[in-house]
C-alpha positions as CSV (number, residue, x, y, z in Angstrom):
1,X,0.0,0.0,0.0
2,X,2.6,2.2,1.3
3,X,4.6,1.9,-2.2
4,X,1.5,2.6,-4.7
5,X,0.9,5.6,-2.4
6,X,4.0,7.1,-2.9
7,X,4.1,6.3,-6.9
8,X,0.7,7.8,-6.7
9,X,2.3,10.4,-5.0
10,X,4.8,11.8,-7.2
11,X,2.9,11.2,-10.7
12,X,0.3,13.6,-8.8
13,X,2.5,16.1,-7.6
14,X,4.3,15.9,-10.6
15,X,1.5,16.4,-13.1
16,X,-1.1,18.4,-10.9
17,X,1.2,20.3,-8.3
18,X,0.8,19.7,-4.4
19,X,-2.1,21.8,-3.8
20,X,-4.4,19.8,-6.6
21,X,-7.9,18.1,-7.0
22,X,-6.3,14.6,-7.4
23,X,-3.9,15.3,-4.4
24,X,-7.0,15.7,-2.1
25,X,-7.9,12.1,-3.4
26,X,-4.5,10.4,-1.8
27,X,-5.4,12.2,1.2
28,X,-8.4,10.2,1.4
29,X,-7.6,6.7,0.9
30,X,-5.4,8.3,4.1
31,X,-7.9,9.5,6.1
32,X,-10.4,6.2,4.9
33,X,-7.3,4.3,6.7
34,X,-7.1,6.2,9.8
35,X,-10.8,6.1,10.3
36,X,-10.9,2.0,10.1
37,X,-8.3,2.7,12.7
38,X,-10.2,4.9,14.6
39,X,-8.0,7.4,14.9
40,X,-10.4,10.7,15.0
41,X,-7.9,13.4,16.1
42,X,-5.8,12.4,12.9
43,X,-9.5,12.2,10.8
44,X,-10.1,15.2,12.2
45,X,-6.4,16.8,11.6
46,X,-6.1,16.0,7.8
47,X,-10.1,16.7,6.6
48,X,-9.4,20.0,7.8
49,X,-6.0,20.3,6.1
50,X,-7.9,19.6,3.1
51,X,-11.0,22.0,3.3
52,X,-8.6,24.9,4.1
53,X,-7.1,24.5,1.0
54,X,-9.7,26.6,-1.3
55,X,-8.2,25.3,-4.6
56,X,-7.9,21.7,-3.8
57,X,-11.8,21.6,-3.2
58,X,-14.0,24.3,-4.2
59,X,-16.2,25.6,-2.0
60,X,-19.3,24.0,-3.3
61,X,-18.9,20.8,-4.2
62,X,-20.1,17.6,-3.3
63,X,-16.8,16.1,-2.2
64,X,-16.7,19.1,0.2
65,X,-20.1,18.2,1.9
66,X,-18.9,14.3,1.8
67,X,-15.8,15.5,4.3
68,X,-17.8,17.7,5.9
69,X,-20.2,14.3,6.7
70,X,-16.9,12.6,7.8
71,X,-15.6,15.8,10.1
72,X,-19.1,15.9,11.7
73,X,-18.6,11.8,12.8
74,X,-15.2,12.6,14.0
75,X,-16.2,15.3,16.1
76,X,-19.0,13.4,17.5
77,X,-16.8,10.4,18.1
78,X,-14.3,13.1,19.6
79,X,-17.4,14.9,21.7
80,X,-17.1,17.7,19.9
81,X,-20.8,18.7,19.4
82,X,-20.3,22.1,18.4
83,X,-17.9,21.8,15.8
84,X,-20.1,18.6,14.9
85,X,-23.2,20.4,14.4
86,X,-21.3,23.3,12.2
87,X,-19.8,20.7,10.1
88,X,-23.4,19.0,9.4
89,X,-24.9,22.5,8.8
90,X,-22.0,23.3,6.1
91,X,-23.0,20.1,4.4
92,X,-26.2,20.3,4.1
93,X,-25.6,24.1,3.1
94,X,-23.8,22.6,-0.3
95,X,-26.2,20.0,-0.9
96,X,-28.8,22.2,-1.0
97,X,-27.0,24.8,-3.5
98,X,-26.2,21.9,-5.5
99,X,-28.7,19.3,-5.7
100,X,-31.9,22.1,-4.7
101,X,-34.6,21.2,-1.6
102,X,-36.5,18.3,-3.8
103,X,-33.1,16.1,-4.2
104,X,-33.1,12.8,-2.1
105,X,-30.2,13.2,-1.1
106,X,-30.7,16.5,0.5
107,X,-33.4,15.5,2.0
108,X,-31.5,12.3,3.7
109,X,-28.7,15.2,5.0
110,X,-32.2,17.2,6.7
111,X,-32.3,13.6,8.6
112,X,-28.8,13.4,10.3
């Protein structure tokens, strides 16, 4: 794993740059691995590495609202309800500029 990461790596950084769609992509077979581990404060760590990136993801955009779903878990699992409940109000925020209020899958964000 640790290998195809880092060929993955380099042809990304080397085509796209650092600071690159595809880059946040690695990042989240990462962060996919740290949450089977359970490890939130690291979840929590690199989601929000990525989101304060503006160019990487835009601002509205569904892959946004998807970490913004896994942020809001991790601060729950962290007992974080705060930061929780802003995360889950961002996402639902996008989904509803991008999708509109009749989409299902809006309406299955209104529900968490």
């Amino acid at each position: 794993y640790r290998k195809k990461k880092r060929v993955l790596d380099a042809k990304i950084t080397r085509y796209y740059g650092s600071d690159h769609y595809y880059s946040s992509k690695v990042e989240l077979v990462e962060i996919d691995t740290e949450i089977l581990q359970g490890e939130w404060e690291k979840v929590i760590r690199d989601i929000n590495r990525v989101l304060s990136k503006a160019n990487v993801i835009p601002m509205i955009h569904l892959d946004r609202a998807h970490l913004l779903d896994i942020l809001n878990r991790a601060y729950i699992e962290t007992e974080n309800y705060d930061l929780a409940e802003q995360a889950i109000e961002n996402s639902t925020i996008i989904k509803e500029r991008l999708l509109g209020k009749n989409a299902p899958l809006y309406h299955m964000q209104l529900l968490d």
